[in-house]
C-alpha positions, 0 to 999 in steps of 0.5 A, a space after each residue: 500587480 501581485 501575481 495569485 498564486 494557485 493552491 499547494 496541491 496535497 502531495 497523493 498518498 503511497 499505499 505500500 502493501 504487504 504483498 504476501 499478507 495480502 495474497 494469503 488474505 484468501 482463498 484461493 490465493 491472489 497469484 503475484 501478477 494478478 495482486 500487482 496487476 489489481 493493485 495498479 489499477 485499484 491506485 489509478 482509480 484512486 488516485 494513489 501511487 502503489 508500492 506492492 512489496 515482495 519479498 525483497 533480496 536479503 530481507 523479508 518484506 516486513 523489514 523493507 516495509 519497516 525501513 523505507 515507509 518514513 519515506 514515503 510522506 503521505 503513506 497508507 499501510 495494507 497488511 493484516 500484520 499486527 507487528 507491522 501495524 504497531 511498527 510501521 502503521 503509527 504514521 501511517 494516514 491510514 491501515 487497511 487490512 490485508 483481506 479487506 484490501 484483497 476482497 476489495 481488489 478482486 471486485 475489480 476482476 
């Protein structure tokens, strides 16, 4: 007898977001706590992992973003950057603008 075996399940995607680009997107300004807090709870709505990128220690968040987001397979891209976007963003699964995202998490509160 042949054991079935069950579907491969899609890997969920990372959404990593320009937290800055993001928290600037409006006025007033999302603070740092709350855009981590929303976006938590925006991914587990989802079905998403998040990654907010702060400015990291002895680099901007744009280089981090740069570096480590082939790492994350499948990944979605949040920022209004248009550097980023052409940099980061071509094997992104999908870009949301930073004011998007943002009007979209504040519909949360």
């Amino acid at each position: 007898m042949t054991a079935i075996k069950p579907p491969k399940a899609e890997p969920r995607p990372t959404v990593l977001v320009d937290a800055e680009n993001v928290r600037r997107s409006i006025w007033p300004n999302i603070s740092r706590d709350e855009l981590v807090t929303l976006a938590e709870g925006w991914a587990k709505e989802n079905d998403v992992d998040v990654r907010v990128v702060f400015e990291p220690r002895g680099e901007t968040a744009d280089e981090w973003l740069i570096r480590e987001a082939r790492h994350f397979k499948p990944y979605w891209l949040v920022t209004s950057d248009r550097e980023l976007r052409e940099l980061t963003g071509p094997e992104a699964e999908r870009v949301i603008g930073g004011g998007t995202f943002a009007r979209e998490l504040l519909r949360r509160r």
